[in-house]
Residue frames as a rotation matrix with the C-alpha (Angstrom) as fourth column:
UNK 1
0.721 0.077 -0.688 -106.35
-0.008 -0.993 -0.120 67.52
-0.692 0.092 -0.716 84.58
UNK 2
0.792 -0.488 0.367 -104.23
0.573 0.388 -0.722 68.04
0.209 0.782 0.587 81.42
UNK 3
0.096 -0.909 -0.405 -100.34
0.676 -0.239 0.697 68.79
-0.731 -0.341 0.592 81.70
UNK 4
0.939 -0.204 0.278 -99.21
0.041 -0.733 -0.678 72.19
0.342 0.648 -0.680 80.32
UNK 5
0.093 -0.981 -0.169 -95.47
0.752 -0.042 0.658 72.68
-0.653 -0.189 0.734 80.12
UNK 6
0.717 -0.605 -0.346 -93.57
-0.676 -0.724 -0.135 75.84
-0.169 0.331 -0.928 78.97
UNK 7
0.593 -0.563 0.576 -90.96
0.741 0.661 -0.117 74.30
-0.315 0.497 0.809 76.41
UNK 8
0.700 -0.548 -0.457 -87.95
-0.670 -0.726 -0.154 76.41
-0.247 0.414 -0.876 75.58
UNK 9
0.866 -0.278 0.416 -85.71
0.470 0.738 -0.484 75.30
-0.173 0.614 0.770 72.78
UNK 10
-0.220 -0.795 -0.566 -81.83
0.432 -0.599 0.674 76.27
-0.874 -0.096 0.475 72.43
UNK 11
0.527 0.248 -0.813 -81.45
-0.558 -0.620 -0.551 79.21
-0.641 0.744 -0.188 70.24
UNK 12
0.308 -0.366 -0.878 -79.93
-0.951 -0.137 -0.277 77.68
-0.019 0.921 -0.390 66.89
UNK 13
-0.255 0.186 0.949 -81.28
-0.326 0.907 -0.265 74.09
-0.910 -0.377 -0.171 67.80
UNK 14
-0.771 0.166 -0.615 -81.65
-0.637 -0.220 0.739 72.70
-0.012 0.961 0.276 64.00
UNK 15
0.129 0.726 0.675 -84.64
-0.540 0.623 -0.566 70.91
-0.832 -0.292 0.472 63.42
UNK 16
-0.749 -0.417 -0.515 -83.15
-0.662 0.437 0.609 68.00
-0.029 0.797 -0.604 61.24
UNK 17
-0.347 0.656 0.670 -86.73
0.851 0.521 -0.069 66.16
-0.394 0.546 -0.739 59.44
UNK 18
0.294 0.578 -0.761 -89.43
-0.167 -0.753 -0.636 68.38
-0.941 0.314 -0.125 57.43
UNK 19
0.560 -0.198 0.805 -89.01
0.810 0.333 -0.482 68.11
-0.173 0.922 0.347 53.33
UNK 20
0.842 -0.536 0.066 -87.01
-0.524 -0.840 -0.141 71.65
0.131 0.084 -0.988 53.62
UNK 21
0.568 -0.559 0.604 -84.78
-0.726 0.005 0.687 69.69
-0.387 -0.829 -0.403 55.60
UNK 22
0.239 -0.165 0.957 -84.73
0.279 0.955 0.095 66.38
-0.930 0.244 0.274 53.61
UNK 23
0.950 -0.071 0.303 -84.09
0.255 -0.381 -0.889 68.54
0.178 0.922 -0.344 50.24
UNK 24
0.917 -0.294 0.270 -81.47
-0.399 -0.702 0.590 69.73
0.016 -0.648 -0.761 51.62
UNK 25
0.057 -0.644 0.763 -79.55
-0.451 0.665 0.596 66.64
-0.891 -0.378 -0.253 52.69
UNK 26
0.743 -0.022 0.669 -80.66
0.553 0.583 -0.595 65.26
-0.377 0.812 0.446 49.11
UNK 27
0.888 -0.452 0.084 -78.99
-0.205 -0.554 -0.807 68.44
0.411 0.699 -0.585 46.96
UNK 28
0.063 -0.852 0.519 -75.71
-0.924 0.147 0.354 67.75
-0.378 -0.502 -0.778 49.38
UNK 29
-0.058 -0.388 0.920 -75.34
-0.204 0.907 0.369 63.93
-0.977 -0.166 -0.132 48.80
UNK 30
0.629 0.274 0.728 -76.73
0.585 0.449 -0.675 63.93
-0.512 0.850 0.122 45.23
UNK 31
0.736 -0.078 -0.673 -74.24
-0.169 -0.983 -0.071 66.53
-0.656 0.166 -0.736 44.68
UNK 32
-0.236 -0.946 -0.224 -71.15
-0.955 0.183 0.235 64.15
-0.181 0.269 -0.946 43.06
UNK 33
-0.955 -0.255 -0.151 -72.62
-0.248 0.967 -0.066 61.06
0.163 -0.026 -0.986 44.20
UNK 34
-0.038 0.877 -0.479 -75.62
-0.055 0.477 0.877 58.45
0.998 0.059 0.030 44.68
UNK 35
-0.844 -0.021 0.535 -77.44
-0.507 -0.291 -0.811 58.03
0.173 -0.956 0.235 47.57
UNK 36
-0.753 0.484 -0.446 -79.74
0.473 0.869 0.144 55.81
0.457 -0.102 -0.884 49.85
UNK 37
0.832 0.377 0.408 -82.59
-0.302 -0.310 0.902 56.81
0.466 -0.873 -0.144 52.29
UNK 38
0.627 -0.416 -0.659 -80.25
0.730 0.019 0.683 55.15
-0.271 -0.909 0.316 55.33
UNK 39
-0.721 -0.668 0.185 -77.44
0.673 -0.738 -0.041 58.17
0.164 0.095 0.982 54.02
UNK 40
-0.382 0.504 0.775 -80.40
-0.238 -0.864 0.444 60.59
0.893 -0.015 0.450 54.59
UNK 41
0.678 0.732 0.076 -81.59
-0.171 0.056 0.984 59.06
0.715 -0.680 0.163 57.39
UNK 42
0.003 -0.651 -0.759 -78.39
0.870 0.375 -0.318 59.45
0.492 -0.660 0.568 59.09
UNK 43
-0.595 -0.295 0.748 -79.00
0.397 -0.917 -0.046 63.15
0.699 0.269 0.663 59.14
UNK 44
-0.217 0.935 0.282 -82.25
-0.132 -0.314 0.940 63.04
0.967 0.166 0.192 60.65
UNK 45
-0.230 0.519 0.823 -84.05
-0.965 -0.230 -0.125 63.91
0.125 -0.823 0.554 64.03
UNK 46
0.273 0.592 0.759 -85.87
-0.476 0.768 -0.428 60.53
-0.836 -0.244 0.492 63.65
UNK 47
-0.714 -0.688 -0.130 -84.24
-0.505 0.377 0.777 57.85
-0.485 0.620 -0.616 61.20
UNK 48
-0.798 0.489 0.353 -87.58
0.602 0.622 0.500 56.02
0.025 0.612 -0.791 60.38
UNK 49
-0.330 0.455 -0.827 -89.50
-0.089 -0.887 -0.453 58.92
-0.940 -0.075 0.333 59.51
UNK 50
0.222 0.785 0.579 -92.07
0.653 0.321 -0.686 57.77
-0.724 0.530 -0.441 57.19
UNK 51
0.789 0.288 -0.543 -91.74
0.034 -0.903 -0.428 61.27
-0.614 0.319 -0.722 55.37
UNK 52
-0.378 -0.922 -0.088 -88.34
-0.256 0.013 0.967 60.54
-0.890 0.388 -0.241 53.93
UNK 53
-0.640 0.267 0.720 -90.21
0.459 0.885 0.080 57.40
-0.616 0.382 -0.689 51.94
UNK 54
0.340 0.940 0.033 -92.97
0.659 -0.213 -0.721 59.83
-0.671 0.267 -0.692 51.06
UNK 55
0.768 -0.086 -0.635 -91.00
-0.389 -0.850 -0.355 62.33
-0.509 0.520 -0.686 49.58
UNK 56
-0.578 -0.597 -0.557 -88.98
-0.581 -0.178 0.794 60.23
-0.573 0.783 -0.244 47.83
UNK 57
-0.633 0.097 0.768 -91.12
0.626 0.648 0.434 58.66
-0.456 0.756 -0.470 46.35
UNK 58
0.569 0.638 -0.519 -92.74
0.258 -0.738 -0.624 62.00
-0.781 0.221 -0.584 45.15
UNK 59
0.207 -0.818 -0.537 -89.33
-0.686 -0.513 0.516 63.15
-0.698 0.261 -0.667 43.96
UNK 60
-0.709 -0.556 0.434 -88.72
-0.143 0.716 0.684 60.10
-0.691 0.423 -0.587 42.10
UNK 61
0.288 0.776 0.561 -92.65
0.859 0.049 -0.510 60.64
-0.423 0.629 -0.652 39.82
UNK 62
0.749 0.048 -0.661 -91.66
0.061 -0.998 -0.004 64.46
-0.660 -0.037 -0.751 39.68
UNK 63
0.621 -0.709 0.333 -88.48
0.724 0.356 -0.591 63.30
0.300 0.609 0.734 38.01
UNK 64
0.797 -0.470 0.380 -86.13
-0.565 -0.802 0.193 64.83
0.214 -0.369 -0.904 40.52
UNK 65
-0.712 -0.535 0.454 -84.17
-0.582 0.812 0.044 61.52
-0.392 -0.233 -0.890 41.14
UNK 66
0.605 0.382 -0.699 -84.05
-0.665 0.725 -0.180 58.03
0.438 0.574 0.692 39.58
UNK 67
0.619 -0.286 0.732 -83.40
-0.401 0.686 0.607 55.00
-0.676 -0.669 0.310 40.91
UNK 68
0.450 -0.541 -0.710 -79.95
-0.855 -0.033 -0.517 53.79
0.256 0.840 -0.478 39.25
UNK 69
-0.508 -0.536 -0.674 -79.62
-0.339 0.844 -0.415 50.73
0.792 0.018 -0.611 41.24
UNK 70
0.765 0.622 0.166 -80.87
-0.490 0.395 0.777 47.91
0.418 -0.676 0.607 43.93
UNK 71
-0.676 -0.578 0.456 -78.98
-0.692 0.284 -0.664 47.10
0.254 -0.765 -0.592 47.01
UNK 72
0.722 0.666 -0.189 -80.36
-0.313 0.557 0.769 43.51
0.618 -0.496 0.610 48.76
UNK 73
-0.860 -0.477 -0.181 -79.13
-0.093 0.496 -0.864 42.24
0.502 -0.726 -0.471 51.86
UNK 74
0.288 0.807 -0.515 -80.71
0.107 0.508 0.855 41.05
0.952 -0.302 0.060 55.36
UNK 75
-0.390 -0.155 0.908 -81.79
-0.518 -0.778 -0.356 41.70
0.761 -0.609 0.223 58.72
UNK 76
0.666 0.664 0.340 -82.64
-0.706 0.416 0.573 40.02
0.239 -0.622 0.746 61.84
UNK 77
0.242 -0.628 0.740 -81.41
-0.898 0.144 0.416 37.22
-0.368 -0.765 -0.529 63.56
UNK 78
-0.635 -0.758 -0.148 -80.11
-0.743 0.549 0.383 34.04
-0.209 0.353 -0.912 62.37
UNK 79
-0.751 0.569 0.337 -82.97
0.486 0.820 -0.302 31.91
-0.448 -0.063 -0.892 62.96
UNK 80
0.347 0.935 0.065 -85.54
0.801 -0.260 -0.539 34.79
-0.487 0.239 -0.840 61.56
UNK 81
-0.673 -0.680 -0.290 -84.15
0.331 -0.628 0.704 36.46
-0.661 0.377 0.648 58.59
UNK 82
0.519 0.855 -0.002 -85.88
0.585 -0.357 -0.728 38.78
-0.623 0.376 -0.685 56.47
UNK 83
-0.387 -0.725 0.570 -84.53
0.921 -0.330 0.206 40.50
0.038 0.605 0.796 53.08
UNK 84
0.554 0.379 -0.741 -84.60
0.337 -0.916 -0.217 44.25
-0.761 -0.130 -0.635 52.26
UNK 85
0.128 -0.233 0.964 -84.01
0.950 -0.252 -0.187 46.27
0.286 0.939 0.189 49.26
UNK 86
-0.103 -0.400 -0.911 -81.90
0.061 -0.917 0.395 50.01
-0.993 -0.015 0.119 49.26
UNK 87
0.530 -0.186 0.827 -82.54
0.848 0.110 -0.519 51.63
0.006 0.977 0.215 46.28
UNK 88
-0.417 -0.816 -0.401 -79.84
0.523 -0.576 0.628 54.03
-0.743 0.052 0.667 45.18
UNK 89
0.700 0.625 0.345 -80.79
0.699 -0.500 -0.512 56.98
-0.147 0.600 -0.787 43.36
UNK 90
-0.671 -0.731 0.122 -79.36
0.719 -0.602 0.346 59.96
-0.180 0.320 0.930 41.66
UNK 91
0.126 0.815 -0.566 -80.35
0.587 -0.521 -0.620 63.30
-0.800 -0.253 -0.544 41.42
UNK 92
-0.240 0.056 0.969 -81.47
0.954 0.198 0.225 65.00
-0.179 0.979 -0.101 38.20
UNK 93
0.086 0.224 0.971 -82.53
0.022 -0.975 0.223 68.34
0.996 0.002 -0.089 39.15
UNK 94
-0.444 -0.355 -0.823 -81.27
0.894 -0.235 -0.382 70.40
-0.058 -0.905 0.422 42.23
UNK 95
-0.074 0.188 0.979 -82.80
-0.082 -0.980 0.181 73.83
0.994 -0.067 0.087 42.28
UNK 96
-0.804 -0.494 0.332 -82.49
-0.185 -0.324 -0.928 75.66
0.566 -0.807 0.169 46.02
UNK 97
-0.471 0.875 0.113 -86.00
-0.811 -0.480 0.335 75.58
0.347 0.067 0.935 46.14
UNK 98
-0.824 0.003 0.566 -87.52
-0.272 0.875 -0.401 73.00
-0.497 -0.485 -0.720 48.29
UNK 99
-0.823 0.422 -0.381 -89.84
-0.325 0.200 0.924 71.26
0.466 0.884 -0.027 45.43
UNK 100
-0.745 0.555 0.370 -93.70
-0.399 0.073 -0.914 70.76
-0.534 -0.829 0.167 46.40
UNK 101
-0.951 -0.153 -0.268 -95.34
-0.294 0.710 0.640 67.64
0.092 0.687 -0.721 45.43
UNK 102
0.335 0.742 0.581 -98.57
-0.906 0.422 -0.017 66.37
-0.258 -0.520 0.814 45.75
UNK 103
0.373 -0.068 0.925 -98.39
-0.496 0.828 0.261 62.29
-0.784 -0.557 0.275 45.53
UNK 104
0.828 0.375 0.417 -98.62
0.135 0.588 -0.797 61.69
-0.544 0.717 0.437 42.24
UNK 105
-0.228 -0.955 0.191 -95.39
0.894 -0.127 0.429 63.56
-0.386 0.269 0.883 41.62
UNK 106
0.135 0.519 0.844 -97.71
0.745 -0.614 0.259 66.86
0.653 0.594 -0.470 40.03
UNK 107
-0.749 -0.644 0.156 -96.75
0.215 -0.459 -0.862 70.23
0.627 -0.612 0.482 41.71
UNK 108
0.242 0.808 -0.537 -99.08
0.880 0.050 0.472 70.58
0.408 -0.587 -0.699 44.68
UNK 109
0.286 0.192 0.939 -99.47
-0.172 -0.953 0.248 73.82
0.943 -0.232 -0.239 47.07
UNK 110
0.548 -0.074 -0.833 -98.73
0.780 0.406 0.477 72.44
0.303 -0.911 0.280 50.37
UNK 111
-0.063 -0.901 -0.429 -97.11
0.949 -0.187 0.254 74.97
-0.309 -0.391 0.867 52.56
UNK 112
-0.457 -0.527 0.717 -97.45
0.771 -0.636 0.025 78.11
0.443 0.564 0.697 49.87
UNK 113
0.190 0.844 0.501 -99.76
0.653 -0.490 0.578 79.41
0.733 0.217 -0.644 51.86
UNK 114
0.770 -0.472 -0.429 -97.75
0.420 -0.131 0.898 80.43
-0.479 -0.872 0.098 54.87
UNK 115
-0.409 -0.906 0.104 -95.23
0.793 -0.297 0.533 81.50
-0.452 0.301 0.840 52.29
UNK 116
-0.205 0.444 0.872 -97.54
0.502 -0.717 0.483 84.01
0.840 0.537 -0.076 50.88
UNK 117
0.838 0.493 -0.233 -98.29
0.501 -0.529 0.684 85.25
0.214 -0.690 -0.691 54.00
UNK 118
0.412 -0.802 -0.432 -95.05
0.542 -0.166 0.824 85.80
-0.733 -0.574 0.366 54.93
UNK 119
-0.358 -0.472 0.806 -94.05
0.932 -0.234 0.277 87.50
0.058 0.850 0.523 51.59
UNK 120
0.335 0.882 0.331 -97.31
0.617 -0.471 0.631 89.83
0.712 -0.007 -0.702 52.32
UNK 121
0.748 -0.341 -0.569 -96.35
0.453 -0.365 0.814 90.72
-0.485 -0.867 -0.118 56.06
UNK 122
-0.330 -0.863 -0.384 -92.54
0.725 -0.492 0.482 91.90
-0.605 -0.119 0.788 54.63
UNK 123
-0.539 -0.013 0.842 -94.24
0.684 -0.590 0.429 93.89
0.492 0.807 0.327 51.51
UNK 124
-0.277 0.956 0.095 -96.87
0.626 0.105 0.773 95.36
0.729 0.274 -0.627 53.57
UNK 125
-0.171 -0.438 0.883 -96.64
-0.434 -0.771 -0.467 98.74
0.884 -0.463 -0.058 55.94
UNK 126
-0.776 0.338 0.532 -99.43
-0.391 0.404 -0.827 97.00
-0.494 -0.850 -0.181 58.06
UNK 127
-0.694 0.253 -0.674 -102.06
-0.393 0.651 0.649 95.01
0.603 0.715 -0.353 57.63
UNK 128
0.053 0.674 0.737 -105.68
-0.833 0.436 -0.339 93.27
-0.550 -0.596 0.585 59.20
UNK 129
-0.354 -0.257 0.899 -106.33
-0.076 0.966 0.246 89.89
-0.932 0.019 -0.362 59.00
UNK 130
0.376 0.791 0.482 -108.56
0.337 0.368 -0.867 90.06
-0.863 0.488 -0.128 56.25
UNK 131
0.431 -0.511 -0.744 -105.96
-0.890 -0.378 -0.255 92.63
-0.151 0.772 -0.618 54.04
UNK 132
-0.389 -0.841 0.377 -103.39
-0.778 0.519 0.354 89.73
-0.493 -0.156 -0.856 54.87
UNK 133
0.051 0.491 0.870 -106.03
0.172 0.854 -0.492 86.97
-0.984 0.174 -0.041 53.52
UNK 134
0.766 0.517 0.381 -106.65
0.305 0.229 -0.925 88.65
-0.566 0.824 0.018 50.32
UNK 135
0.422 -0.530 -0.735 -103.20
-0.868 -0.472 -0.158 89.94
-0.263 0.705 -0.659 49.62
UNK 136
-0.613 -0.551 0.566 -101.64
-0.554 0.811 0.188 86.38
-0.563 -0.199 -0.802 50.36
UNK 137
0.227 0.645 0.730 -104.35
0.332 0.653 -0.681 84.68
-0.916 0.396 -0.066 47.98
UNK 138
-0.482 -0.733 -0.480 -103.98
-0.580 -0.143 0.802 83.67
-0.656 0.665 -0.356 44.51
UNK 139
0.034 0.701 -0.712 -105.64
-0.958 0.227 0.177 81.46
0.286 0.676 0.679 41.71
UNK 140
0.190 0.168 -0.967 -104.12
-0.484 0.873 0.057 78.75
0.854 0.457 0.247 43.08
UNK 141
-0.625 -0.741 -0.245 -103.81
0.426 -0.060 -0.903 79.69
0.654 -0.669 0.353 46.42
UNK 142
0.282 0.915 0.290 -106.83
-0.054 -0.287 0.957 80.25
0.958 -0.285 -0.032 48.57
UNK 143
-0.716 -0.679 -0.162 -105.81
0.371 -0.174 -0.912 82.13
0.591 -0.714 0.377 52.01
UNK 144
0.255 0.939 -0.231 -108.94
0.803 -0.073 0.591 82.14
0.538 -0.336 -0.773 54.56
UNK 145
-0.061 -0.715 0.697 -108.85
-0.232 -0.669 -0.706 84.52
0.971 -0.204 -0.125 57.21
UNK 146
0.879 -0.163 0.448 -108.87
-0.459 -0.036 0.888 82.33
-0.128 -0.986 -0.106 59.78
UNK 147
0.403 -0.908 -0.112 -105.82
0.914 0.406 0.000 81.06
0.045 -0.103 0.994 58.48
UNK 148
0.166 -0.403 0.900 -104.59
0.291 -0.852 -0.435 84.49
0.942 0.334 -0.024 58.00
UNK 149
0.534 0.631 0.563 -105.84
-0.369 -0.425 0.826 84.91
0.761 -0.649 0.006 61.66
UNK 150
0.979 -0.091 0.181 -104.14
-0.060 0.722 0.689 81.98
-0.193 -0.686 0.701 63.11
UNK 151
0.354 -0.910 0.214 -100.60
0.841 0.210 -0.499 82.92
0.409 0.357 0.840 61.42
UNK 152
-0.018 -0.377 0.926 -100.20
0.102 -0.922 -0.374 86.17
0.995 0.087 0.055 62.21
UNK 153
0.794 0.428 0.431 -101.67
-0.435 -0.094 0.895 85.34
0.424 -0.899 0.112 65.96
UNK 154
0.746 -0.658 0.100 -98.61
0.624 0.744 0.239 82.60
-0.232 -0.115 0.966 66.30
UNK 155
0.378 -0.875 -0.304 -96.15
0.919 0.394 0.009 85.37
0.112 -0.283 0.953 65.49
UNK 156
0.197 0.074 0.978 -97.25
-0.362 -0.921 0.143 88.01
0.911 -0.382 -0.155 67.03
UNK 157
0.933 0.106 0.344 -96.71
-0.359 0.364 0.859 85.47
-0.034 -0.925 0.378 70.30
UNK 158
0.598 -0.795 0.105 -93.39
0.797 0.575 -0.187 84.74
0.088 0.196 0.977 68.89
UNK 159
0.674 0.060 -0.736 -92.62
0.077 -0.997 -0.011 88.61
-0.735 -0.049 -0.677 68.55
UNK 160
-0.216 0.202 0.955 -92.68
0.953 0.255 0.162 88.64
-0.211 0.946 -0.248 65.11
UNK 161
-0.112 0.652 0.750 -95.49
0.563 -0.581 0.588 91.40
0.819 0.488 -0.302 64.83
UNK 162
-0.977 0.209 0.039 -95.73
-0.194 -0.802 -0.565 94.55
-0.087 -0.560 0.824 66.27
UNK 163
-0.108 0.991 -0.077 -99.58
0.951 0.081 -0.298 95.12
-0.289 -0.106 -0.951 67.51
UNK 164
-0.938 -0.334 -0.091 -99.86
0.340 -0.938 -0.064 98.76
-0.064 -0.091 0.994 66.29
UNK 165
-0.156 0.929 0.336 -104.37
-0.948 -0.236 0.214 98.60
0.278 -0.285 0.917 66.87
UNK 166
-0.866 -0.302 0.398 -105.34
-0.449 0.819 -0.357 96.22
-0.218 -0.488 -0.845 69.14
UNK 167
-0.631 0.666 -0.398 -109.12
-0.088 0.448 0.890 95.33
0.771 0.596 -0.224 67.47
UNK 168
-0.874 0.423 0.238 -112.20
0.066 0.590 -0.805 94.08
-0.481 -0.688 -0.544 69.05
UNK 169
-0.391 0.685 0.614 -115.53
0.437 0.726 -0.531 93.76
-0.810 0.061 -0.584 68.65
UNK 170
0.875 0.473 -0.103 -116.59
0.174 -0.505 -0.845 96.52
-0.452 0.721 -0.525 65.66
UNK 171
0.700 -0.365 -0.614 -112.78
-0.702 -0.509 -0.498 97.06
-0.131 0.779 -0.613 64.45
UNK 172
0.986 -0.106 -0.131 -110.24
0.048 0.921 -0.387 94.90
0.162 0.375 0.913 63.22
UNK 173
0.597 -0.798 0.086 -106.57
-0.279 -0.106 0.954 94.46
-0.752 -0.594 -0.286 64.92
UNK 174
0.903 -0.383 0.195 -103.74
0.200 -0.027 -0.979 95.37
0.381 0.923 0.052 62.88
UNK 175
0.523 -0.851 -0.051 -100.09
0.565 0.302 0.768 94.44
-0.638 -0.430 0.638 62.68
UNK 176
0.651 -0.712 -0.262 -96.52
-0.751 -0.556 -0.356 95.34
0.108 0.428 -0.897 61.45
UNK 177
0.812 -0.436 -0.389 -93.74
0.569 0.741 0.356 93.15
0.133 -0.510 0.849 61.06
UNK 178
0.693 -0.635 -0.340 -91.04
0.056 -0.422 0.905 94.19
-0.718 -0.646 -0.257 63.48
UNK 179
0.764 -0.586 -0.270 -88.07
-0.604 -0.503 -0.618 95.20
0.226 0.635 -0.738 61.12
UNK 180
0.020 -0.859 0.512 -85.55
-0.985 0.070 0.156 93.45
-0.170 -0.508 -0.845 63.04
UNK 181
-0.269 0.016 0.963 -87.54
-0.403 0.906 -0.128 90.56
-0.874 -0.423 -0.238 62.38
UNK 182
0.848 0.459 -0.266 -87.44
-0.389 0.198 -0.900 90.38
-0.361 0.866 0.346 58.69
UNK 183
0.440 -0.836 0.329 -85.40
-0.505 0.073 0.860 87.40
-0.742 -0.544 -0.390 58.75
UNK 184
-0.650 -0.753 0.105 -85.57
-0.283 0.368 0.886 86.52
-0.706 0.546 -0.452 55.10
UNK 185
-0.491 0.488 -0.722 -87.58
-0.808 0.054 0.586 85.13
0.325 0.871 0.368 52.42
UNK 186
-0.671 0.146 -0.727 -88.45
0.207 0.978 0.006 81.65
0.712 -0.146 -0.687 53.79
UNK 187
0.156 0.695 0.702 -91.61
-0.646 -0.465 0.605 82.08
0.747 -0.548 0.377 55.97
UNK 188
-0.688 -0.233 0.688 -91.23
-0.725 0.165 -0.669 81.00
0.043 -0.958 -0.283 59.55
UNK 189
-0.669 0.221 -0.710 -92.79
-0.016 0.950 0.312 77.34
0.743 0.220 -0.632 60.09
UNK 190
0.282 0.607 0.743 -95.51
-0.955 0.105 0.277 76.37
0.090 -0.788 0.609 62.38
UNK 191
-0.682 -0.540 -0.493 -94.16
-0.495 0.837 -0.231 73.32
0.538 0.087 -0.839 63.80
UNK 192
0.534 0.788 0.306 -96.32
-0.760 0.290 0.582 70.20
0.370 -0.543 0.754 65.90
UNK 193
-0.459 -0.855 -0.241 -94.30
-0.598 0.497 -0.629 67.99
0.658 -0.145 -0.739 68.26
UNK 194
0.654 0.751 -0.091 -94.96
-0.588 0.580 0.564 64.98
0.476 -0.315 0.821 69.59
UNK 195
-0.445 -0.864 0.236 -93.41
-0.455 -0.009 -0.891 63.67
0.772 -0.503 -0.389 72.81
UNK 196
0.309 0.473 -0.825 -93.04
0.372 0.739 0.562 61.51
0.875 -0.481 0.052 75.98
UNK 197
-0.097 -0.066 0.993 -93.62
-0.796 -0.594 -0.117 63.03
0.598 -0.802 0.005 79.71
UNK 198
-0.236 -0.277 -0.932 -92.89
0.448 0.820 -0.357 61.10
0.863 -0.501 -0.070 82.54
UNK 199
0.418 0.444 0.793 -95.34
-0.217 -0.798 0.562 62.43
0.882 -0.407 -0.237 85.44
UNK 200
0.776 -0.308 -0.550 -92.90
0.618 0.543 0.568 60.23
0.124 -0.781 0.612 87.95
UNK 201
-0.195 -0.958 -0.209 -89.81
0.980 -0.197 -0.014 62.24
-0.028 -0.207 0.978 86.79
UNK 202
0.643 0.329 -0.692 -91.48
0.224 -0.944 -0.241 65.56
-0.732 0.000 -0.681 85.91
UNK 203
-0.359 -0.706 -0.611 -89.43
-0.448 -0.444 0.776 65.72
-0.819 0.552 -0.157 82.53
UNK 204
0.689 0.722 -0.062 -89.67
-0.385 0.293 -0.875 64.72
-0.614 0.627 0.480 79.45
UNK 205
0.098 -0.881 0.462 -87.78
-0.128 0.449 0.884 61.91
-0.987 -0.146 -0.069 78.32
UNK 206
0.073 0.072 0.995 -86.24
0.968 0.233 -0.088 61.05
-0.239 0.970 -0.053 74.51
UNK 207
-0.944 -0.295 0.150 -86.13
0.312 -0.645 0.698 63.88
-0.109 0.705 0.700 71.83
UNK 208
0.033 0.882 -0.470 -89.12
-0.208 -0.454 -0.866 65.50
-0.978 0.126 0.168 70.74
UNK 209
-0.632 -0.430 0.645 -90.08
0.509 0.396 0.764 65.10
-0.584 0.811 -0.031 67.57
UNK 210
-0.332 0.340 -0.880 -91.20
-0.075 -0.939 -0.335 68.07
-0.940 -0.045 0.338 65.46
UNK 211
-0.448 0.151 0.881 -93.41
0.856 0.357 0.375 67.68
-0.257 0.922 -0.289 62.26
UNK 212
-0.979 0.062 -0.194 -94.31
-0.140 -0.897 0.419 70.96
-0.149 0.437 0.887 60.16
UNK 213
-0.005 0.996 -0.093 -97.98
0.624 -0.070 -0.778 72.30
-0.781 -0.062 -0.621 60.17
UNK 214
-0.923 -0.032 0.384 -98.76
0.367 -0.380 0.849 73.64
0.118 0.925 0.362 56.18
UNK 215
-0.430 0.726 -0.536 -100.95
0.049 -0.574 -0.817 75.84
-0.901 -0.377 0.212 55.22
């Protein structure tokens, strides 16, 4: 039978990984000085988070940072050494804005959708999924409505949204977001975490580790 757990996180727990996060830590360290991945990956939730690597090397085609030096040294044990290279970079553009890449370094969409929604939801008195789909779409932005469906459903369970028609089978259920909860410009994340349960101890042992679901 599969294990459900009810997870409850401290209020103003930071989730330190995500490229919001890792932009961040860059615009701070590149701010005076150069900087390595291991100086960002002190920062981080998970230190060998693949995603660092990926996004800099986005950031570094995009021409947000350049590599302005090579660090070699070595690891392992005396009998089974193995070299490694740090490159040291510098950062060339800082805007506040967490830049979105696709691989090649070319600006990509990842993510904007969820940020259009969420722009929508504050401009908007109320709203059905399907308003929410086509205000939150763009030319270069293409907002379904079961994504539309599946965002607004996630924080209306967060209490986010107000239900003000509950919908069914001939009309369509329409929100509000709660005033109280317009908590800013940045649109609220759908996170996925991946973790170890121990059905001996009944807990769950280690850190979670939380990676960001884009729309």
């Amino acid at each position: 039978m599969p294990i459900q757990l009810e997870l409850r996180v401290t209020a103003g727990t930071p989730v330190q990984c995500g490229r919001d996060y890792y932009w961040s830590v860059i615009r701070d360290l590149g701010k005076e000085n150069h900087f390595t991945r291991a100086e960002i990956a002190k920062r981080a939730n998970d230190p060998l988070d693949k995603g660092i690597d990926d996004f800099l090397r986005r950031l570094k085609k995009a021409g947000y940072i350049e590599t302005v030096d090579t660090i070699e040294g070595t690891y392992g044990l005396e009998t089974h050494k193995g070299k490694i290279r740090r490159e040291v970079y510098r950062l060339l553009r800082r805007p506040s804005a967490t830049p979105i890449l696709n691989q090649d370094g070319t600006a990509g969409v990842l993510g904007l959708g969820q940020l259009n929604m969420w722009t929508a939801m504050r401009s908007l008195p109320q709203f059905t999924k399907q308003e929410l789909a086509v205000t939150s779409s763009t030319d270069d932005v293409l907002v379904t409505v079961k994504s539309a469906q599946s965002y607004a459903g996630l924080l209306e369970k967060t209490g986010y949204l107000q239900v003000l028609r509950p919908g069914g089978a001939a009309v369509a259920r329409i929100w509000r977001l709660k005033p109280s909860m317009n908590t800013g410009p940045d649109a609220p994340k759908i996170l996925k975490s991946k973790m170890v349960y121990d059905p001996n101890r009944r807990e769950i042992m280690g850190r979670p580790l939380a990676q960001e679901c884009a729309a």
